[in-house]
C-alpha positions as a printed Julia matrix, in Angstrom:
115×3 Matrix{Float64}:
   6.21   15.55   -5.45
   3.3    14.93   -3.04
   2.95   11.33   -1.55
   0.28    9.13   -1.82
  -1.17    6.39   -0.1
  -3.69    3.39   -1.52
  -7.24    4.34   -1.49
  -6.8     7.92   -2.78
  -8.5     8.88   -5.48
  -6.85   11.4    -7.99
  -6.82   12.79  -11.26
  -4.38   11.1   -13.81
  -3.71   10.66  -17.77
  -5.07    7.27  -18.0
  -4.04    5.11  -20.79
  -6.55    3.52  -23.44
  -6.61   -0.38  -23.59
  -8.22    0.18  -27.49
  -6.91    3.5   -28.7
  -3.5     4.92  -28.38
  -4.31    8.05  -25.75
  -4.48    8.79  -22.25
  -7.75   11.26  -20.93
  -7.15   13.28  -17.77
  -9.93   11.46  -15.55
 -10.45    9.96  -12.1
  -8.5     6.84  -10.93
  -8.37    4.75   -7.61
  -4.47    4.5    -6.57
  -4.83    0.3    -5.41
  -0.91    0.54   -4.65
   1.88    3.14   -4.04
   4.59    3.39   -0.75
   7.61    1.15   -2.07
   6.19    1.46   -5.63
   6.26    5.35   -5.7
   9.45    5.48   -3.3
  11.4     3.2    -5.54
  10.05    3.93   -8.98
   7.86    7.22   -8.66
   5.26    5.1   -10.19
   1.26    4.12   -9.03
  -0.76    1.4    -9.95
  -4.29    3.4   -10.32
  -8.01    1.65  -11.07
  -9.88    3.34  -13.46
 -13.09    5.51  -11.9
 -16.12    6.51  -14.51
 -19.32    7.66  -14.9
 -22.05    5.51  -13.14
 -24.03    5.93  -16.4
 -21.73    4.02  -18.37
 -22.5     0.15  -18.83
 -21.76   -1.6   -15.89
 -18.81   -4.29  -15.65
 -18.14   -7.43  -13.84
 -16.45   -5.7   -10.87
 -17.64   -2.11  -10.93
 -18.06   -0.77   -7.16
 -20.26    2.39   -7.2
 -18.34    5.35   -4.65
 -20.98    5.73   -1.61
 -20.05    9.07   -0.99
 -18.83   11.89   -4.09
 -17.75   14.56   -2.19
 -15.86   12.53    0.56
 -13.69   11.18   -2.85
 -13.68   14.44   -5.1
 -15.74   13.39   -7.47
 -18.42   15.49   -8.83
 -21.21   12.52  -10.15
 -22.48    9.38   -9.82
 -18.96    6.67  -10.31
 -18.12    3.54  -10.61
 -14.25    2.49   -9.69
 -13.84   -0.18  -12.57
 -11.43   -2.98  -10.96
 -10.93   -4.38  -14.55
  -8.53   -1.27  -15.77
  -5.67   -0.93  -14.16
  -2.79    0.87  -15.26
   0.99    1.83  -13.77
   1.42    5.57  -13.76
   3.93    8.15  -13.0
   3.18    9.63   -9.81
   4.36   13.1   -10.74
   1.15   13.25  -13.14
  -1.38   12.44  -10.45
  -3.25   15.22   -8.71
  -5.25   14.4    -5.15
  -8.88   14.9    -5.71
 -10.17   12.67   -2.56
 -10.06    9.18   -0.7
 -12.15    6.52   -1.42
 -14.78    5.66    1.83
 -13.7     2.99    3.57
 -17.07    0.26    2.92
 -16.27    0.78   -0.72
 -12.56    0.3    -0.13
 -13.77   -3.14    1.22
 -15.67   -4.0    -2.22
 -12.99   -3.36   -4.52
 -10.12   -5.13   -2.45
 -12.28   -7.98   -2.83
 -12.53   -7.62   -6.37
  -9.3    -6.83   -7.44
  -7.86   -9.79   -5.15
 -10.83  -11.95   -7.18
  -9.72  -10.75  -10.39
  -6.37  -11.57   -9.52
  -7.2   -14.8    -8.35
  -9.01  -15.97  -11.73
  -6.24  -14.85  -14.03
  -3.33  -16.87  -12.61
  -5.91  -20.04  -12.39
């Protein structure tokens, strides 16, 4: 099973919040090492199209090809999901000023709910 490592971005079934399937789509793995080592499990972010409506805490990716990604996306810090590692597939990494951006989100995010 390949290894990851936070900030790549890869291809995964990611579950549904309002309907009761998983798509194959892009995803922003925001945790892995112990997680994956111990478990074989990833806590991914949910990447989609640009064109979408925006969220509170969408980060547009600065650079497509450097992350795999083949048009304009957003990573969308509000859906995040735990997968099983042996269903992800590397596309790319995630450039490091937008790495920035969404750390600060997701520790925001974070932040607000436990308040």
């Amino acid at each position: 099973m390949p290894v990851f490592e936070a900030w790549d971005v890869v291809k995964v079934p990611f579950p549904y919040a309002d309907r009761p399937i998983r798509q194959r789509r892009p995803a922003l793995v925001v945790a892995a090492n112990d997680l994956q080592a111990a478990h074989g499990l990833l806590w991914v972010v949910m990447i989609t199209s640009a064109e979408n409506r925006g969220w509170l805490g969408d980060v547009g990716v600065s650079d497509l090809a450097y992350a795999g990604l083949p048009a304009d996306s957003v990573v969308r810090t509000a859906k995040i999901a735990t997968i099983e590692a042996k269903d992800a597939e590397r596309l790319g990494s995630l450039p490091l000023a937008d790495r920035l951006i969404v750390d600060e989100c997701i520790r925001g995010g974070l932040a607000r709910a436990t308040q």
